[in-house]
N, CA, C and O of each residue as an XYZ file, in Angstrom:
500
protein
N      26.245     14.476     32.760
C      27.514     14.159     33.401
C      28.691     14.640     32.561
O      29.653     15.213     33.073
N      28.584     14.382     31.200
C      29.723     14.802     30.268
C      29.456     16.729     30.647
O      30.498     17.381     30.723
N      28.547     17.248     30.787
C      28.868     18.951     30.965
C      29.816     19.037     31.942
O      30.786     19.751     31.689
N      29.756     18.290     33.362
C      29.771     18.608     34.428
C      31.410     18.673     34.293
O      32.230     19.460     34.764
N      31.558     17.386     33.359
C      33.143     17.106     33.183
C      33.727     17.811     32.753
O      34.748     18.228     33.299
N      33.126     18.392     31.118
C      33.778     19.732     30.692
C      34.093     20.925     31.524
O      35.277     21.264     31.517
N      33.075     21.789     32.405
C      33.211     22.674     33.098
C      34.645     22.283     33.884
O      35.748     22.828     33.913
N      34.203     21.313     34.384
C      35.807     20.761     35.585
C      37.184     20.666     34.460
O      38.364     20.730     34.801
N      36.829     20.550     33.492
C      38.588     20.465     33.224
C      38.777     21.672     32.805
O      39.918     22.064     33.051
N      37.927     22.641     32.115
C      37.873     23.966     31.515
C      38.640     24.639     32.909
O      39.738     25.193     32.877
N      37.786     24.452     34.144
C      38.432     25.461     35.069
C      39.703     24.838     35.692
O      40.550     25.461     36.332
N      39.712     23.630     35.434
C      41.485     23.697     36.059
C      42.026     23.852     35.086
O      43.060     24.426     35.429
N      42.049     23.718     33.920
C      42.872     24.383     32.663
C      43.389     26.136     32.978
O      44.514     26.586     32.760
N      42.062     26.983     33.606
C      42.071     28.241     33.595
C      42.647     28.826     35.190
O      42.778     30.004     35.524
N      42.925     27.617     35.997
C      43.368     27.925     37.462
C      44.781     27.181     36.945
O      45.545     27.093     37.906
N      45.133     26.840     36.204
C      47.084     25.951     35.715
C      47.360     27.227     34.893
O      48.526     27.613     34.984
N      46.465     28.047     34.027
C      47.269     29.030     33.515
C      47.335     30.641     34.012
O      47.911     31.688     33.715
N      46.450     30.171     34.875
C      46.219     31.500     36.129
C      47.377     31.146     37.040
O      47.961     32.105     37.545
N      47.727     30.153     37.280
C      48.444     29.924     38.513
C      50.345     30.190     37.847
O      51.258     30.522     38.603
N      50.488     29.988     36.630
C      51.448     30.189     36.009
C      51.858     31.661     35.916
O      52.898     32.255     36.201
N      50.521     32.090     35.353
C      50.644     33.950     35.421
C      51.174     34.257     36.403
O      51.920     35.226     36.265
N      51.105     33.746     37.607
C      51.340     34.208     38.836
C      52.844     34.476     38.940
O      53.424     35.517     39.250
N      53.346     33.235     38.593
C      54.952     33.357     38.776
C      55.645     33.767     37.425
O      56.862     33.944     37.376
N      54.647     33.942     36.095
C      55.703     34.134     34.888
C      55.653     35.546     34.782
O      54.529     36.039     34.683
N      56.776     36.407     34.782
C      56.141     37.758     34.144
C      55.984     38.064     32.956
O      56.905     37.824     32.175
N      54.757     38.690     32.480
C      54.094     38.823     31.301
C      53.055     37.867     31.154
O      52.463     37.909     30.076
N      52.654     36.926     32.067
C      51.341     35.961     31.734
C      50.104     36.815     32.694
O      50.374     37.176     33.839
N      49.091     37.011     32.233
C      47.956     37.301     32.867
C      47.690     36.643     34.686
O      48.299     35.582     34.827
N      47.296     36.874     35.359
C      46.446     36.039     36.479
C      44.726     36.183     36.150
O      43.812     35.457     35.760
N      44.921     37.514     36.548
C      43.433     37.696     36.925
C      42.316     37.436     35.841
O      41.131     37.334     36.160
N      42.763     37.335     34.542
C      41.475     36.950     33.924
C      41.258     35.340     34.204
O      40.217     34.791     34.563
N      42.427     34.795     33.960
C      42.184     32.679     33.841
C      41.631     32.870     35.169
O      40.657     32.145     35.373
N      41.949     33.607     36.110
C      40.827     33.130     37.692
C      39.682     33.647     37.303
O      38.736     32.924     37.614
N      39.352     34.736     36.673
C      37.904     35.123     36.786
C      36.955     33.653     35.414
O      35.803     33.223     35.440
N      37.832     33.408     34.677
C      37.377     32.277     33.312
C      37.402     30.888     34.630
O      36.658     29.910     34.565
N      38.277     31.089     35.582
C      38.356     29.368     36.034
C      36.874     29.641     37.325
O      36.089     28.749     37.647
N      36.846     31.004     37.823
C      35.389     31.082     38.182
C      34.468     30.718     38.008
O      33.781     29.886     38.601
N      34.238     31.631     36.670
C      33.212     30.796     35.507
C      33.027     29.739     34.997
O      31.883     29.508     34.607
N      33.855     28.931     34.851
C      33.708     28.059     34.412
C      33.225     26.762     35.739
O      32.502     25.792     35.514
N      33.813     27.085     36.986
C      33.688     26.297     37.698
C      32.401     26.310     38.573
O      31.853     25.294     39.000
N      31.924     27.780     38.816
C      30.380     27.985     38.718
C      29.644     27.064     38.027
O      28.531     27.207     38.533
N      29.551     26.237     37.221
C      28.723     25.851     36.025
C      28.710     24.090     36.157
O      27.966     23.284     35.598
N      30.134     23.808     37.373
C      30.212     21.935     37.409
C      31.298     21.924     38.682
O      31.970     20.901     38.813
N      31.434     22.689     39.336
C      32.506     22.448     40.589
C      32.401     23.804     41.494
O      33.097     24.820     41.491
N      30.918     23.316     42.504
C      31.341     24.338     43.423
C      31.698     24.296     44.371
O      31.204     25.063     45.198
N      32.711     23.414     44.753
C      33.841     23.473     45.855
C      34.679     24.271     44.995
O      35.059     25.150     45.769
N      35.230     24.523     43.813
C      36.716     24.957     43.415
C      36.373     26.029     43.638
O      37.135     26.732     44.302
N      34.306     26.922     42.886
C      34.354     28.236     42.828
C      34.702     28.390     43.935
O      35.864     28.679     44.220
N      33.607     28.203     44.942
C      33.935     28.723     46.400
C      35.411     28.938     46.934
O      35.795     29.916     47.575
N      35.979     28.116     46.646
C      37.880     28.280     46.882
C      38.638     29.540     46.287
O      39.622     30.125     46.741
N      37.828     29.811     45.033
C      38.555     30.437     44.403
C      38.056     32.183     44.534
O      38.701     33.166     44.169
N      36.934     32.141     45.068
C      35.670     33.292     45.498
C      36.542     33.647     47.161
O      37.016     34.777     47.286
N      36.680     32.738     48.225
C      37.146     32.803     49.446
C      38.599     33.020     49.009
O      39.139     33.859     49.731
N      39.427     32.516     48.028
C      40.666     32.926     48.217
C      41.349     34.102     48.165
O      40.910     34.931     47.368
N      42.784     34.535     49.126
C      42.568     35.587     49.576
C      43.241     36.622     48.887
O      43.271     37.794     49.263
N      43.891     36.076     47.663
C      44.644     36.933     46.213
C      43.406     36.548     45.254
O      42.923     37.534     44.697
N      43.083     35.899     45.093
C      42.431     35.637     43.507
C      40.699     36.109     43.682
O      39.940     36.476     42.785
N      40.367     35.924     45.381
C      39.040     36.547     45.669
C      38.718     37.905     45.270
O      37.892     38.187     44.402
N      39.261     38.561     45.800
C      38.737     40.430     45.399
C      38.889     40.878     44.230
O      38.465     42.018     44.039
N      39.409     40.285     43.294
C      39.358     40.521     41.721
C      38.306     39.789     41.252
O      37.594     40.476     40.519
N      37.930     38.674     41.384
C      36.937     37.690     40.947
C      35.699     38.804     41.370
O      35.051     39.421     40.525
N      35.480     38.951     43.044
C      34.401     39.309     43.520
C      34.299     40.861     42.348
O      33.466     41.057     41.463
N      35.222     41.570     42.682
C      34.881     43.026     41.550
C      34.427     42.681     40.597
O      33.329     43.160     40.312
N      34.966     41.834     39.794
C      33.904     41.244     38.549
C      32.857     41.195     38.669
O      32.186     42.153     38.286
N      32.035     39.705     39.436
C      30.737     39.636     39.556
C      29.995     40.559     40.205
O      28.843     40.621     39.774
N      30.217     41.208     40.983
C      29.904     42.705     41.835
C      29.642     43.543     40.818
O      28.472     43.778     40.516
N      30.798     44.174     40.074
C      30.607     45.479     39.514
C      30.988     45.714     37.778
O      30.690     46.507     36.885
N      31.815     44.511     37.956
C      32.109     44.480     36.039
C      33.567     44.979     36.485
O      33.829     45.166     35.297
N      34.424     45.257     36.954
C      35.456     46.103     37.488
C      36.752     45.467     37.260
O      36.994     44.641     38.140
N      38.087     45.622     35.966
C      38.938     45.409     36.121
C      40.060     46.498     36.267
O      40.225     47.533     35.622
N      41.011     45.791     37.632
C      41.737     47.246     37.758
C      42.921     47.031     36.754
O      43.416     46.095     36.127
N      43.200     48.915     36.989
C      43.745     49.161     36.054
C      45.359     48.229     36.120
O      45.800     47.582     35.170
N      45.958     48.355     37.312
C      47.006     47.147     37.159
C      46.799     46.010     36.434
O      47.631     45.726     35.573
N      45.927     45.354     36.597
C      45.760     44.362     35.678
C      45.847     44.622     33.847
O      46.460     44.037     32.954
N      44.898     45.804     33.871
C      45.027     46.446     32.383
C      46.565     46.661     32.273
O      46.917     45.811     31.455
N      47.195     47.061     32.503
C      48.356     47.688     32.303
C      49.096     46.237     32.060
O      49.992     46.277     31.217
N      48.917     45.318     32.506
C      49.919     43.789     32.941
C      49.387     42.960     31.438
O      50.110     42.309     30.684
N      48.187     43.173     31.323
C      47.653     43.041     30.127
C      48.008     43.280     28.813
O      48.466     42.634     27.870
N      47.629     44.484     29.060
C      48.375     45.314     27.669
C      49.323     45.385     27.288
O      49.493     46.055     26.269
N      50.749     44.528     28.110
C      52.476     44.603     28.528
C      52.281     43.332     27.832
O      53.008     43.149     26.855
N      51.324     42.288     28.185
C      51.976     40.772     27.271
C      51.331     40.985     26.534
O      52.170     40.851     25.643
N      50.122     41.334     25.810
C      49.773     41.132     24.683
C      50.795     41.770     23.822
O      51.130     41.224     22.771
N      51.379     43.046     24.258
C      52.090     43.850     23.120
C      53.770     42.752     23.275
O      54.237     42.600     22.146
N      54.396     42.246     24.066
C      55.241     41.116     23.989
C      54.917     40.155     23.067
O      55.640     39.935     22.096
N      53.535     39.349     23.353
C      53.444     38.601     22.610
C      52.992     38.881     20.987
O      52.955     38.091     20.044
N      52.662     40.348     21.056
C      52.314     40.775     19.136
C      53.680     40.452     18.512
O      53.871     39.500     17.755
N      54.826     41.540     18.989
C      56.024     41.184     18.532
C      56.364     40.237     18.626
O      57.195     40.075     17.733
N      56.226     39.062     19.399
C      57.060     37.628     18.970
C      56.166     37.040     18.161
O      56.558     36.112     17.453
N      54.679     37.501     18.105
C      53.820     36.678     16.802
C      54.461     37.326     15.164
O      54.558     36.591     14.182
N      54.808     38.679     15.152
C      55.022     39.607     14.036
C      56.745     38.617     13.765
O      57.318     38.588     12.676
N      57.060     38.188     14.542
C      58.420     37.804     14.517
C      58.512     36.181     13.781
O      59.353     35.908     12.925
N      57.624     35.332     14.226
C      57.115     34.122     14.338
C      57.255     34.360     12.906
O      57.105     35.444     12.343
N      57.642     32.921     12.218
C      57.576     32.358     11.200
C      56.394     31.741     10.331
O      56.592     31.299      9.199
N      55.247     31.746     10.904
C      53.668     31.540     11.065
C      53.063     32.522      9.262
O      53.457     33.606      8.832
N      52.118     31.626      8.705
C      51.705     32.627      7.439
C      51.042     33.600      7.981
O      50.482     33.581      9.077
N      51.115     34.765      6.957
C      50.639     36.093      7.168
C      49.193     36.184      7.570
O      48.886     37.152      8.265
N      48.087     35.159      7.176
C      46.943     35.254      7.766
C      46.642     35.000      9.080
O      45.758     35.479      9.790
N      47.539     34.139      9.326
C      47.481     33.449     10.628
C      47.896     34.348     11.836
O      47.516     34.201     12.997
N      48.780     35.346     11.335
C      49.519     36.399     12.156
C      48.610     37.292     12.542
O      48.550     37.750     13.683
N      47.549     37.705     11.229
C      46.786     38.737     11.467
C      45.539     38.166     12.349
O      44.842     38.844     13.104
N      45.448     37.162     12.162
C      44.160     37.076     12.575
C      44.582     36.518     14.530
O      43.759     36.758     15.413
N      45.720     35.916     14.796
C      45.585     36.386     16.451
C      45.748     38.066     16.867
O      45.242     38.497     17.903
N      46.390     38.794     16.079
C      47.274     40.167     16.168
C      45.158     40.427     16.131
O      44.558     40.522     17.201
N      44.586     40.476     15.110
C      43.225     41.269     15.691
C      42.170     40.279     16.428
O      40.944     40.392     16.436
N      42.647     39.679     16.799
C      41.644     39.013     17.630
C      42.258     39.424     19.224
O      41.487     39.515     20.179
N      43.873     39.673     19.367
C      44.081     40.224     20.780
C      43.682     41.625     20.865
O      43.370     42.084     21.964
N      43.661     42.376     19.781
C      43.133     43.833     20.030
C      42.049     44.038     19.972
O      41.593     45.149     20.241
N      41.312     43.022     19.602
C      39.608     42.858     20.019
C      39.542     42.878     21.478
O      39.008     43.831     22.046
N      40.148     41.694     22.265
C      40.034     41.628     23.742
C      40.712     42.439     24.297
O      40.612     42.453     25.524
N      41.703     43.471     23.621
C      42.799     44.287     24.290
C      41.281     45.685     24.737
O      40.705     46.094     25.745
N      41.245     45.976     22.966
C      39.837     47.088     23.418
C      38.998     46.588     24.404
O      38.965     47.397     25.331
N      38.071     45.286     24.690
C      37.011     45.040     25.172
C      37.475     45.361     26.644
O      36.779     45.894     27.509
N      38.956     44.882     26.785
C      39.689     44.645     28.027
C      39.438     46.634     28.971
O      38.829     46.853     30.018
N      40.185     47.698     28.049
C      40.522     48.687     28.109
C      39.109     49.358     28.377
O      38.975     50.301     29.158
N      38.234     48.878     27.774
C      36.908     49.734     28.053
C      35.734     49.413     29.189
O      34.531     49.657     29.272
N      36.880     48.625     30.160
C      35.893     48.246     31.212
C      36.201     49.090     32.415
O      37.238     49.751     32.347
N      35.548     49.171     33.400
C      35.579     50.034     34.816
C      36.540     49.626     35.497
O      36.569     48.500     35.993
N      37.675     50.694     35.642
C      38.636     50.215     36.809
C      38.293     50.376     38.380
O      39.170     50.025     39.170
N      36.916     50.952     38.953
C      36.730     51.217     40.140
C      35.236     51.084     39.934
O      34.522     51.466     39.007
N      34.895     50.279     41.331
C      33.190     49.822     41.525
C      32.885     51.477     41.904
O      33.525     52.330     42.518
N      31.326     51.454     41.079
C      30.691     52.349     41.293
C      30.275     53.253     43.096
O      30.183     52.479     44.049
N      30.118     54.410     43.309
C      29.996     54.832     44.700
C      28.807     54.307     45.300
O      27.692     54.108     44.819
N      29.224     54.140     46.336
C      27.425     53.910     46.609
C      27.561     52.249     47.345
O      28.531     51.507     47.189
N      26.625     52.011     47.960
C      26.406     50.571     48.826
C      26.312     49.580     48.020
O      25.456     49.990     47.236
N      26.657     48.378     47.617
C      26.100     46.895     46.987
C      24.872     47.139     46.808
O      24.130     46.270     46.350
């Protein structure tokens, strides 16, 4: 019962900061929906299903589990806040280890981000 709970707050945590992306510019959407997917797959499948049927946050989710597929808009929206948020971390008053170590931990996910498929493969499901 305690998993079931975790999964459920994990994915509304990741559908409140998905849903923020939406209206902030420079916050992500599409990954916190594809994480509030996942996560909700695992202890809430009324939310996945909501969030799989819904009719903005569905066809990015589905390209994921389908094909591995993030488009490149998204990359690009991506790569725009992380590099916002490097400079206000480089700016930030925060010790020097502390700086480096989000600064390479976002260009870890920036690469992982950049080296994925922006278009599902040809061919039928």
């Amino acid at each position: 019962m305690l998993a079931v709970f975790f999964w459920r707050v994990a994915a509304l945590v990741f559908v409140a900061l998905g849903l923020v992306g939406a209206v902030v510019p420079g916050m992500p959407t599409t990954i916190f929906m594809i994480l509030a997917a996942w996560a909700s797959a695992k202890g809430w499948p009324w939310l996945n299903l909501w969030l799989i049927n819904h009719p903005r946050f569905g066809p990015p989710i589905d390209n994921w589990h389908r094909h591995r597929v993030i488009p490149r808009r998204a990359k690009w929206m991506a790569l725009a806040c992380m590099s916002l948020s490097a400079v206000l971390i480089v700016l930030s008053p925060q010790q020097p280890w502390v700086k480096w170590l989000i600064l390479s931990t976002m260009a870890a996910v920036l690469a992982w981000l950049l080296s994925r498929r922006e278009n599902p493969p040809d061919g039928p499901d």
